[in-house]
C-alpha positions in Angstrom: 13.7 28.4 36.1 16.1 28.7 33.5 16.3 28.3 29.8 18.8 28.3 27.9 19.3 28.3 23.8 23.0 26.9 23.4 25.0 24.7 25.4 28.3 26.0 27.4 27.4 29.8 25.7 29.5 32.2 26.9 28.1 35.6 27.6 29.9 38.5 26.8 30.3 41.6 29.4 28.0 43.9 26.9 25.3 41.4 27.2 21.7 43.0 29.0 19.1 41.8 31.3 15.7 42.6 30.9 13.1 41.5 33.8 9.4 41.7 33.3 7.0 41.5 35.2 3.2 40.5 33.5 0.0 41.3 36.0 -2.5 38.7 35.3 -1.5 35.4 36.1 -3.8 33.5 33.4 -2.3 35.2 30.7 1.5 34.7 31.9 0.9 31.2 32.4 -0.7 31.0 29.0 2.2 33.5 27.5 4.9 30.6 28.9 3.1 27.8 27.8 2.4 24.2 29.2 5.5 23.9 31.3 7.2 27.2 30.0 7.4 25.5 26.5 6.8 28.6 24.7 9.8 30.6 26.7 11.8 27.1 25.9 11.1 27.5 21.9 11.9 31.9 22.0 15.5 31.3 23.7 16.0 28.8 21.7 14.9 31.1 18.3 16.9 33.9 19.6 19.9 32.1 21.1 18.9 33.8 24.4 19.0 32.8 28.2 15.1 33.5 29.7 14.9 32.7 33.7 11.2 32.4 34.7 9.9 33.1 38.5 6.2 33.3 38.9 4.6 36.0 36.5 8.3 37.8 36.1 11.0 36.8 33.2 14.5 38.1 33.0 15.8 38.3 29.4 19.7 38.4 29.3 21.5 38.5 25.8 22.7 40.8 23.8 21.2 44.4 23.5 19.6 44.3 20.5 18.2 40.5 20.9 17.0 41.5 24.5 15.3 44.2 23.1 13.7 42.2 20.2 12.5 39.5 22.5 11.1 42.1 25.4 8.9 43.5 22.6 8.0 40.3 21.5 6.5 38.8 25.0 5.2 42.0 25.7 3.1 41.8 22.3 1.8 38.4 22.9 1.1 39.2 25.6 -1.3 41.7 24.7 -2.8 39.2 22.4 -3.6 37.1 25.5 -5.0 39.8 27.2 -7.4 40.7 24.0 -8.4 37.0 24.1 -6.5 35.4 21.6 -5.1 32.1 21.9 -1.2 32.0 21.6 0.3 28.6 19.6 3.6 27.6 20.0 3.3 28.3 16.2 2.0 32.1 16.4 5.0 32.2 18.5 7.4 31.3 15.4 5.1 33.6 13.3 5.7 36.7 15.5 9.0 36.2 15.4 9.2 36.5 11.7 6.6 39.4 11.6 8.6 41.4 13.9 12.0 40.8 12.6 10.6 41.4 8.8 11.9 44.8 9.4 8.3 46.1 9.1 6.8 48.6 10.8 3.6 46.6 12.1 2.2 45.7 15.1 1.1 41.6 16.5 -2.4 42.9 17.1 -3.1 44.9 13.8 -2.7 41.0 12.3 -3.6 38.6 14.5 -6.4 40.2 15.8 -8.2 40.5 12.2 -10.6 37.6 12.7 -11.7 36.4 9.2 -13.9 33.6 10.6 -14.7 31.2 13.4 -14.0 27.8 12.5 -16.8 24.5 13.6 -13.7 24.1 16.1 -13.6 27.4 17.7 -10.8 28.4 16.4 -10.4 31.5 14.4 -8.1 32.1 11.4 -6.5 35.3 11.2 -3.4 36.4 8.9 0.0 34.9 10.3 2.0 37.7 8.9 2.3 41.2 6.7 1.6 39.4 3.4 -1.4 37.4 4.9 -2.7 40.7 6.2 -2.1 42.7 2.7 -4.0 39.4 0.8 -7.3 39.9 3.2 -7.1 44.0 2.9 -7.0 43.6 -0.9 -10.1 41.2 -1.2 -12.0 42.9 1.0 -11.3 46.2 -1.0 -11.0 44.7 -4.4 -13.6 42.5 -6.8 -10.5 40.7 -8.1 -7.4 39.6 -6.2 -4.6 37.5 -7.5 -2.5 35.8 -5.2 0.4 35.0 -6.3 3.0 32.8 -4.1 5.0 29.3 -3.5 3.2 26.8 -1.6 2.3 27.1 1.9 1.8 30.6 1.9 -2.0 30.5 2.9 -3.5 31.9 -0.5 -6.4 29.3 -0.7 -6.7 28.7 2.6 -7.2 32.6 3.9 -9.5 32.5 0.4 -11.4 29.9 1.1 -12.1 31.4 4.8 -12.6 35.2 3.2 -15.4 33.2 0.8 -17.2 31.1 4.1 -17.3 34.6 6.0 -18.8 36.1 2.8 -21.5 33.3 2.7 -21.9 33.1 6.3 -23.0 37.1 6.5 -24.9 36.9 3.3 -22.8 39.4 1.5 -23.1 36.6 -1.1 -25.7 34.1 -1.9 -22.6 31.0 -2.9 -19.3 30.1 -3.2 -18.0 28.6 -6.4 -14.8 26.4 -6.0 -12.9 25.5 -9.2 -9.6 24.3 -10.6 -8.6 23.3 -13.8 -7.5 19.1 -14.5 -4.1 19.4 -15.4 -2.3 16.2 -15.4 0.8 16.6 -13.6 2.7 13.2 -14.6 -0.3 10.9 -15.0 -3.1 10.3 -17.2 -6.6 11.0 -16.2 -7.7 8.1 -18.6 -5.6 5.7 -16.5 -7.8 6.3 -13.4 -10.5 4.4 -12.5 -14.5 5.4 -12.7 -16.7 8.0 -14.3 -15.8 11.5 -15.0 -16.7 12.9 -12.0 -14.4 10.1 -9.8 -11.6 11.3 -12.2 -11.7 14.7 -11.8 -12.5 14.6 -7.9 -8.9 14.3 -6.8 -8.1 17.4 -8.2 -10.5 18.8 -6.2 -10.1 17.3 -2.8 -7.8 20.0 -1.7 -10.9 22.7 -1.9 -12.9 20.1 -0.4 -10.3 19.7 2.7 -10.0 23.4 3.4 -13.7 23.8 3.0 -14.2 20.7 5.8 -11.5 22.6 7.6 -14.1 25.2 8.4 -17.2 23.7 8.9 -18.7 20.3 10.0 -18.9 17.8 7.3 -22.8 17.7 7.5 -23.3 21.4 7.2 -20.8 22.1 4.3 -22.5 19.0 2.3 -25.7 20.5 3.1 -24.8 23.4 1.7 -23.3 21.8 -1.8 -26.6 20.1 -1.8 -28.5 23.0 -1.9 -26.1 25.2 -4.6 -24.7 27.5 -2.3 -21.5 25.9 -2.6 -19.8 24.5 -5.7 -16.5 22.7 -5.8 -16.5 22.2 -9.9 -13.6 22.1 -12.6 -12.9 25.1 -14.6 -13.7 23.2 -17.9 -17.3 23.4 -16.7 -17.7 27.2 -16.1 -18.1 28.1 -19.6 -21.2 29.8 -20.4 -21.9 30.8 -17.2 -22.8 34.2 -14.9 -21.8 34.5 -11.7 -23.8 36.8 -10.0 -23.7 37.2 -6.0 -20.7 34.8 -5.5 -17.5 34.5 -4.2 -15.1 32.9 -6.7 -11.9 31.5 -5.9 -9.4 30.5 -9.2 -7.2 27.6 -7.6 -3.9 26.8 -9.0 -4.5 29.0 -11.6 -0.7 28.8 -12.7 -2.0 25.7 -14.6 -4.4 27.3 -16.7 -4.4 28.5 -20.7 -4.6 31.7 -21.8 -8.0 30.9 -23.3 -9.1 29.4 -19.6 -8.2 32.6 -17.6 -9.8 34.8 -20.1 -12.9 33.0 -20.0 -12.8 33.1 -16.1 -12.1 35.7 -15.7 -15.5 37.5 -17.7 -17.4 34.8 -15.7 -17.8 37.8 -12.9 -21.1 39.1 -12.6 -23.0 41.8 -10.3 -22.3 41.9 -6.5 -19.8 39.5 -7.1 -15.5 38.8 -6.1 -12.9 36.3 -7.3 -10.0 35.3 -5.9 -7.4 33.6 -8.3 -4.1 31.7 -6.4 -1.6 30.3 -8.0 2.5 29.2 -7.9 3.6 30.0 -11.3 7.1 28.2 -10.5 4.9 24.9 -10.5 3.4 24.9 -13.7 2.4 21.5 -15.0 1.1 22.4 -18.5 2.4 21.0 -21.7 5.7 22.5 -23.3 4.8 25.4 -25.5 1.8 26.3 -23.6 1.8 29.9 -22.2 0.4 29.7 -18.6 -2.8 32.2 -18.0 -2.0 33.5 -14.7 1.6 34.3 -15.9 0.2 36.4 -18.7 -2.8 37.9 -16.3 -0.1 39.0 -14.5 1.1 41.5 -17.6 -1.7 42.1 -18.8 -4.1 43.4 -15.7 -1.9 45.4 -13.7 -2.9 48.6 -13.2 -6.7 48.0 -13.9 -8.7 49.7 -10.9 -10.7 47.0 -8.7 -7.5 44.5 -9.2 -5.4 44.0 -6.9 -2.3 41.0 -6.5 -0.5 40.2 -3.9 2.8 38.2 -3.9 4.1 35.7 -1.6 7.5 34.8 -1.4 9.0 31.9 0.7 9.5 33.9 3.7 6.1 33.9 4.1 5.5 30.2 4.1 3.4 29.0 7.5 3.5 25.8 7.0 5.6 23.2 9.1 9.1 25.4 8.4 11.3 23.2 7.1 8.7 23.8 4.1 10.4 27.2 4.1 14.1 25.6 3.9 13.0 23.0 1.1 11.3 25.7 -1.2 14.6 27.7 -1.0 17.0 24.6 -1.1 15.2 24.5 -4.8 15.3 27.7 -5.8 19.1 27.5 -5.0 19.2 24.0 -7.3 17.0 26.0 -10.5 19.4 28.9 -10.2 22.7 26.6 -9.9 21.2 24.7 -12.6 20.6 28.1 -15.0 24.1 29.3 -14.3 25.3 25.9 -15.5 23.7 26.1 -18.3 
């Protein structure tokens, strides 16, 4: 069987072919996908022709492509053979991994279990910046994420903080994010404090849901070991034996950050994320994580780690649409 990326391509005479030949039948049939899908989606990503014949592909393209995409099916499929699970979307993520120019390889990543989820499924770092983010909170007491959106900051936190809880290296988790208004009012929404500050929670509450069943997560809110609460209410506090995580901390003050950050008690980590291109705080206010950003570097035991949008892993035309507006801001500043 065939596949084919572009329509009436022809080859040139300096083109190769590769053929390779994969000894355990599960794991080729799993490394092609549900009717060769997965071999479908690589030509297609790297305008390649792959033939398929039992547990044998040939490759034909150019040199350098052929190359790429031999190395590529070869290092899935020792990920299949290790046990993991290859998606159709790990396969557009080792794509970008390997042609990142660095020097890495698919198991030093995707192999790095951070935690099981309810599902079965385990979450691992989908590329070199994912991987950096877990090495530095596992090294560091404070990390700082840094990134657009899509880049996995909470998400990898939030699974870094359930693993944490789960092994007892902590006794809770504290959740928090400040209430910014980002275009509404908070006194135009309906119900008591808490039902107007919940939605600016939700998100921790989805990624925490994500990870565990509903009953056991809100068993363990019930109980104190986790806390999903605004940052206005961590004032006074000392957090002793917890993992912290600082969401979209690119929307807090100066005054906020500072008083987060000395929150931190004994036996304890925090985790701040945050998109400082997105700041919804009013004019004239200087954002917190921007100035934590000056002001900590180089301040042993904190770490940051930046995202960019090549590491987005969302859905990735997210990718295209964060650059199609950093193209619009800097048209926009040149105009100016």
């Amino acid at each position: 069987m065939k596949y084919r990326s572009v329509q009436n391509q022809t080859w040139s005479e300096n083109d190769t072919g590769v053929t390779i030949a994969f000894e355990d039948n599960s794991s080729a049939r799993s490394l092609f996908g549900e009717q060769n899908k997965h071999l479908q989606q690589i030509a297609a990503t790297l305008n390649i022709e792959i033939y398929a014949r039992g547990n044998t592909v040939t490759i034909h393209g150019d040199a350098t492509t052929t190359e790429f995409a031999t190395r590529l099916l070869k290092d899935l499929y020792g990920l299949l053979e290790e046990g993991y699970p290859v998606y159709s979307s790990d396969i557009d993520h080792a794509i970008h991994i390997l042609g990142s120019g660095h020097n890495v390889r698919l198991k030093d990543i995707f192999l790095d279990t951070i935690y099981i989820t309810s599902r079965k499924r385990p979450i691992t770092p989908k590329g070199v910046a994912q991987k950096q983010y877990i090495d530095a909170i596992r090294r560091n007491d404070i990390v700082l994420g840094i990134g657009p959106a899509g880049t996995g900051k909470t998400y990898l936190a939030m699974a870094m903080a359930v693993s944490y809880l789960s092994k007892e290296y902590v006794n809770r988790i504290v959740l928090t994010r400040p209430a910014i208004e980002a275009g509404e009012s908070l006194g135009f929404l309906p119900g008591d404090l808490y039902e107007k500050i919940n939605p600016y929670l939700r998100p921790l509450y989805d990624a925490l849901h994500d990870m565990m069943r509903y009953e056991q997560a809100s068993q363990l809110i019930q109980q104190g070991a986790i806390e999903v609460v605004p940052l206005a209410f961590m004032r006074g506090r000392t957090l002793n034996d917890s993992f912290v995580i600082l969401d979209e901390a690119q929307n807090t003050t100066s005054e906020q950050m500072k008083m987060f950050l000395t929150r931190l008690g004994f036996s304890s980590k925090a985790v701040i994320t945050g998109d400082i291109t997105q700041i919804d705080l009013p004019n004239g206010k200087a954002s917190g994580l921007v100035e934590a950003k000056e002001i900590l570097q180089g301040i042993k035991g904190i770490s940051f780690v930046f995202f960019s949008k090549k590491d987005v892993v969302r859905h990735k035309l997210v990718r295209d649409i964060i650059k199609a507006y950093e193209d619009f801001e800097e048209k926009r500043e040149k105009n100016r």
